[in-house]
C-alpha positions in Angstrom: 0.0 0.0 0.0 3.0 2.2 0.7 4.2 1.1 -1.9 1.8 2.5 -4.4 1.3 6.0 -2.6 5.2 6.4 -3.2 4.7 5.6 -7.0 1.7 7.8 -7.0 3.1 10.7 -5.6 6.2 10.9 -7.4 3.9 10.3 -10.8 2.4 13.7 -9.4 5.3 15.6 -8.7 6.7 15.1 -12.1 3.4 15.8 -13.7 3.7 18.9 -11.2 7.8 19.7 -12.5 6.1 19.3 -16.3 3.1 21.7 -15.5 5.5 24.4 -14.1 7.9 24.1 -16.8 4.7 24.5 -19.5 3.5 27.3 -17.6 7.1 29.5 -17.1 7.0 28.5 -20.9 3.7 30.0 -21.8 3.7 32.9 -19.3 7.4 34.2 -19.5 8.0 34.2 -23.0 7.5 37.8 -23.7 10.0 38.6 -20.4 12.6 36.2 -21.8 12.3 37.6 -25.4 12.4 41.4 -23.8 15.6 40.8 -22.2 17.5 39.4 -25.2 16.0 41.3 -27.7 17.1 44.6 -25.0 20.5 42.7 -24.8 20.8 42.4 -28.4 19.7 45.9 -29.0 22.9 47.0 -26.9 25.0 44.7 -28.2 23.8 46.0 -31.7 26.0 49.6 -31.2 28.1 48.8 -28.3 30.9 46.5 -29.0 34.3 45.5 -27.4 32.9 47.1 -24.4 35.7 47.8 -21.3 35.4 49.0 -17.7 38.1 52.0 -17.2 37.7 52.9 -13.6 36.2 51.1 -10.3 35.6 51.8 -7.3 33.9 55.8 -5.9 31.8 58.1 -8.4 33.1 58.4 -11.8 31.6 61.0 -14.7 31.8 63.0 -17.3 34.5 61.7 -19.5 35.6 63.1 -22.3 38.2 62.4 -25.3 41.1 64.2 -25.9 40.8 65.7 -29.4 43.5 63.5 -30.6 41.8 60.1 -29.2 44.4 59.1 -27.0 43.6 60.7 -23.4 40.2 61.0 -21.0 39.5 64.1 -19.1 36.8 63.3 -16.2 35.8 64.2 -12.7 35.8 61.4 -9.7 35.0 61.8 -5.9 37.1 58.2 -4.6 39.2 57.3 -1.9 41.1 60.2 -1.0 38.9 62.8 -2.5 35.2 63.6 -0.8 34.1 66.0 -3.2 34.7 65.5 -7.3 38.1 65.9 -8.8 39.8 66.4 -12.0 41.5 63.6 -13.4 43.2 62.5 -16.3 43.6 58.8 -17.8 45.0 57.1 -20.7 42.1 54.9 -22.8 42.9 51.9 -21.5 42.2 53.1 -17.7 45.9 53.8 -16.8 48.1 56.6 -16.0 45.3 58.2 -14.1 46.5 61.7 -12.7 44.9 64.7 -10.7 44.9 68.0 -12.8 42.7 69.6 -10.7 43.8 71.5 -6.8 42.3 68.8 -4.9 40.4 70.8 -3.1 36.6 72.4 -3.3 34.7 71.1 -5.8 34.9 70.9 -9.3 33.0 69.3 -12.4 32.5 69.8 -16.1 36.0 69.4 -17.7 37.2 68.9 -21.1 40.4 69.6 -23.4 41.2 72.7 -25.1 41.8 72.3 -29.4 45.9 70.7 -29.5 45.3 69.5 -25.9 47.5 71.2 -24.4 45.3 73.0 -22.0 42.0 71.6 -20.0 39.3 73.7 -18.5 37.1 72.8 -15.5 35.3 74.3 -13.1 35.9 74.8 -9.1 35.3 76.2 -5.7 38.6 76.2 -3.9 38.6 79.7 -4.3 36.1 79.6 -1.4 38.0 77.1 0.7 39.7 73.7 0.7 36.8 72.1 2.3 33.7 70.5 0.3 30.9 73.4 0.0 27.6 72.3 1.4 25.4 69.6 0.3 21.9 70.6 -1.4 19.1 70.5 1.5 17.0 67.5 -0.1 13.9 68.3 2.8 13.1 70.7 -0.7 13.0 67.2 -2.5 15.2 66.2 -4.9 17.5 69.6 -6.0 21.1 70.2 -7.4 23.2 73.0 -5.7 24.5 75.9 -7.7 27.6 76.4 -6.4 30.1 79.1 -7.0 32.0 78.0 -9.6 34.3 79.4 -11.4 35.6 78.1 -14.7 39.7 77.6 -14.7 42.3 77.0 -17.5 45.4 75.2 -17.3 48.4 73.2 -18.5 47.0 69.4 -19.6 48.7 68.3 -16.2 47.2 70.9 -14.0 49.7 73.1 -13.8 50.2 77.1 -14.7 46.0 77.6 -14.0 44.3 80.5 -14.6 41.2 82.0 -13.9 39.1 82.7 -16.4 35.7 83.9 -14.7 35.3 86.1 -11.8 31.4 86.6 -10.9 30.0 85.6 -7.7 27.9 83.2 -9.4 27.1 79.6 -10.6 29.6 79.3 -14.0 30.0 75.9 -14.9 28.7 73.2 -17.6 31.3 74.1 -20.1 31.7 70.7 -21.2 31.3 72.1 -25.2 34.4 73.8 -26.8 34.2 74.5 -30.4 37.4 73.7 -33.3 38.2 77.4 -33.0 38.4 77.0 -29.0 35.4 79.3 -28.2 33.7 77.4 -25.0 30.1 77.3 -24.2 29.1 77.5 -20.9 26.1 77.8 -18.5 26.2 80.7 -15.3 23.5 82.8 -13.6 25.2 86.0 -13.6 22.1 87.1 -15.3 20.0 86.1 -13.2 18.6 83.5 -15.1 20.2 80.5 -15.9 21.7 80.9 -19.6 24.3 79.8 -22.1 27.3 82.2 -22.4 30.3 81.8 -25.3 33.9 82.9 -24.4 37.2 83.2 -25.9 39.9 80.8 -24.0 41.3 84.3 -22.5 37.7 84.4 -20.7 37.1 87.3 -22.8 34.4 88.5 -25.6 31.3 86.9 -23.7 28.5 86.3 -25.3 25.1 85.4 -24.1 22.8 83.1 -26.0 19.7 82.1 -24.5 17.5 84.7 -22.3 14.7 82.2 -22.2 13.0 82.1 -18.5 14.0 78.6 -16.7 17.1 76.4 -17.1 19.6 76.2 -20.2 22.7 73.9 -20.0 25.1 71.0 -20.4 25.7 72.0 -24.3 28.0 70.9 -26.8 29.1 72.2 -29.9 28.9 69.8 -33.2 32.3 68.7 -34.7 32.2 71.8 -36.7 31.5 73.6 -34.1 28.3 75.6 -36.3 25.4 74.2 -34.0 24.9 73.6 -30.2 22.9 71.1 -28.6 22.1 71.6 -24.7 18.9 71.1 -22.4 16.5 73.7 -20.9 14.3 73.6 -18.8 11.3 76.2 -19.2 8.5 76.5 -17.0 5.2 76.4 -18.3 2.8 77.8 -15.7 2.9 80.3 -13.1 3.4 77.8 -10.3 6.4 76.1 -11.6 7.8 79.5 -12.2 7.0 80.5 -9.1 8.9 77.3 -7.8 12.0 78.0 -10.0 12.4 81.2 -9.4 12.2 80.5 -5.2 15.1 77.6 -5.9 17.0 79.7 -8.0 17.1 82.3 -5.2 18.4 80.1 -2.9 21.1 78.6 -5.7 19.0 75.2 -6.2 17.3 73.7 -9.2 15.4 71.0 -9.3 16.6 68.5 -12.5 13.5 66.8 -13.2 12.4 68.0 -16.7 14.2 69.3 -19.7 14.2 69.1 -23.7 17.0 68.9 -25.9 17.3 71.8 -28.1 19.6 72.7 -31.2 20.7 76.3 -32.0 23.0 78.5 -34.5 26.3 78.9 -32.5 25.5 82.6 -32.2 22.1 81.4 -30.5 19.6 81.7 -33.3 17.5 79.3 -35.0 16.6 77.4 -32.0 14.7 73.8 -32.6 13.4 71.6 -30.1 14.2 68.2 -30.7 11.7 66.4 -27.9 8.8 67.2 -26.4 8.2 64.0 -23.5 8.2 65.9 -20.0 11.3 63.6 -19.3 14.4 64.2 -17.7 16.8 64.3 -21.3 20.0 65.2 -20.0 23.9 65.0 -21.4 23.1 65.7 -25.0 25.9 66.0 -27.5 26.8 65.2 -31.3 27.7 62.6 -33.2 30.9 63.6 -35.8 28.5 63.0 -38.4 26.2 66.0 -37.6 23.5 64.5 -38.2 22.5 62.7 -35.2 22.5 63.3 -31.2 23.1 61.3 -28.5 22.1 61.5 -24.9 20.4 60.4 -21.7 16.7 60.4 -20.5 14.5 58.4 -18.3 11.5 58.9 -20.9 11.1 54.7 -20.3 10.9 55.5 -16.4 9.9 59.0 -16.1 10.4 60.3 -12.2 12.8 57.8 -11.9 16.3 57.9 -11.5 16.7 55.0 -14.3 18.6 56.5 -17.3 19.6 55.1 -20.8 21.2 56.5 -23.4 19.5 57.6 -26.9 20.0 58.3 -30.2 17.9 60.9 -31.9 18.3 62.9 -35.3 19.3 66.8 -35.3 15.6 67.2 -36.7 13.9 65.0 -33.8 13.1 61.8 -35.7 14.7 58.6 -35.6 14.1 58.0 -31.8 16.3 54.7 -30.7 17.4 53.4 -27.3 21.1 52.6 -26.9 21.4 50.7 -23.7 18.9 48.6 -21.3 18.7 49.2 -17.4 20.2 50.7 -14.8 21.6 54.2 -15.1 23.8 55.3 -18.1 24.8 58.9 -19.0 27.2 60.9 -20.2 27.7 59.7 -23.7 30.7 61.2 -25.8 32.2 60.3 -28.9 35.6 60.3 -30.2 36.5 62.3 -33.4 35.8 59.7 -35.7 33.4 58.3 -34.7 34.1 54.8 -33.6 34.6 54.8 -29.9 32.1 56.2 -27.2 32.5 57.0 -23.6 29.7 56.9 -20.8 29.3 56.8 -17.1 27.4 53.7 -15.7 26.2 52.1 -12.8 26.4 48.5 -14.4 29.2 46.1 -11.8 28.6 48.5 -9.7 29.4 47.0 -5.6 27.5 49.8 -4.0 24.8 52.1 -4.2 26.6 55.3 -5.6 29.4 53.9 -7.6 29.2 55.1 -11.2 32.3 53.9 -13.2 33.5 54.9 -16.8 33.2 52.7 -19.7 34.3 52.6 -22.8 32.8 51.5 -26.1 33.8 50.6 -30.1 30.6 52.2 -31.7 28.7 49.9 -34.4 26.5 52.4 -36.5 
């Protein structure tokens, strides 16, 4: 009698393992074929892809003009608030070329890389200025930056702003080395021009609201950046109280493209999403950058492709948060900043990329 309950029930629990494998079968093929189909869609542009840093909170990398160096700004061991720091493309040779002290962020390399610019607070002490006060929900501080130039190894730096306000973002510098940066000395927050002497300042937007992180194509004729422009009463009511107390709040902007002198602007989106870290694609005819349009509120980021006349709408990567995209000269390699192997909550690490068209 035993005997034939044991046969029976391990007759059921094999009809039971053959139900359950029917039923994942039926049910889950949609997830399975979502995450290689997302997997392959990576894969499709990103090739040969390597880890460069690890370990702390690594961004904004940027090529050399000649291909052969990474400028980028990293708070790690050693280093509380975000540094300057140089590295050959393979992740070695990593060198400070900022003070080390303060804050600074949004560098890049001057046309003949000889020089870098970045921005910085050490002027205002050695110690790391004040986190934003987050009981306003989730807000960026607008520190008092100033925007430096300097030998490519740090050295011989010179100052090449000198308002008390918020000048920073100048990640865009154009063939002929004008740089395009964002500041509040206006008292909105608008994209200036400037010569590499600091000199022959030009402003470019004077649209109420937020307008920054741009970049110049490779011909340095147009300008990509995001903005920010309130809508309604109450949200200008809201930016302007933020602004007075040097806060923003980064949950919306657009991409926009523009003549270098600031005419002809064009929105390219239009999806109340957070696109952010826009910039060209040598070809000039296409733009990549970062958004959470999948996840909107959320702090999930990918990057996109996107024609310079707002078609052609394609996702790059799949989970997690990416940003920061940058292409080399020609074309065939791209940088971006990403939580992906990441050991801990707020490590970001740079990676770099052989770009499949």
């Amino acid at each position: 009698m035993e005997l034939k309950r044991s046969k029976r029930e391990t007759g059921m629990k094999k009809y039971r393992c053959v139900f359950l494998i029917l039923a994942i079968c039926w049910f889950l093929p949609g997830q399975l074929l979502e995450a290689g189909s997302s997997r392959a869609a990576e894969d499709r542009h990103l090739k040969n892809l390597r880890q460069l840093t690890s370990g702390g909170s690594n961004a904004e990398a940027y090529f050399s003009w000649d291909g052969k160096r990474i400028i980028f700004q990293s708070s790690r061991e050693g280093y509380r608030c975000d540094q300057i720091f140089t590295m050959k493309t393979d992740g070695s040779d990593v060198r400070l070329v900022s003070t080390g002290k303060g804050r600074t962020t949004c560098s890049f390399f001057m046309p003949g890389d000889k020089e870098i610019i970045f921005s910085s607070t050490h002027l205002r002490g050695d110690a790391c200025p004040p986190k934003a006060d987050r009981s306003k929900g989730y807000v960026w501080a607008l520190y008092d930056y100033d925007i430096f130039i300097a030998n490519a190894d740090g050295t011989n730096r010179r100052r090449l702003t000198r308002t008390p306000a918020y000048d920073a973002e100048l990640e865009g510098v154009a063939p002929d080395g004008t740089i395009v940066f964002t500041s509040h000395r206006d008292g909105n927050l608008d994209l200036y021009t400037m010569d590499r002497e600091g000199k022959n300042i030009r402003r470019l937007t004077r649209e109420p609201g937020y307008n920054g992180g741009a970049f110049f194509s490779s011909d340095g004729k147009k300008i990509v950046y995001r903005a920010y422009h309130p809508q309604t009463s109450e949200e200008m009511a809201d930016f302007r109280k933020l602004l007075a107390q040097r806060l923003i709040r980064p949950k919306k902007a657009e991409l926009i493209v523009m003549d270098r002198d600031g005419k002809n602007k064009r929105q390219l989106t239009r999806n109340g999403a957070a696109n952010w870290a826009p910039s060209f694609h040598p070809n000039g005819r296409q733009i990549i950058f970062s958004s959470n349009l999948h996840a909107p509120g959320t702090r999930n980021f990918d990057l996109y492709l996107i024609n310079v006349d707002g078609t052609g709408l394609e996702r790059v990567t799949f989970g997690g948060f990416n940003s920061f995209p940058f292409f080399s000269r020609d074309g065939k390699r791209i940088l971006f900043a990403s939580d992906r192997n990441a050991k801990s909550r707020r490590e970001f690490n740079i990676f770099l990329a052989d770009w499949a068209p």
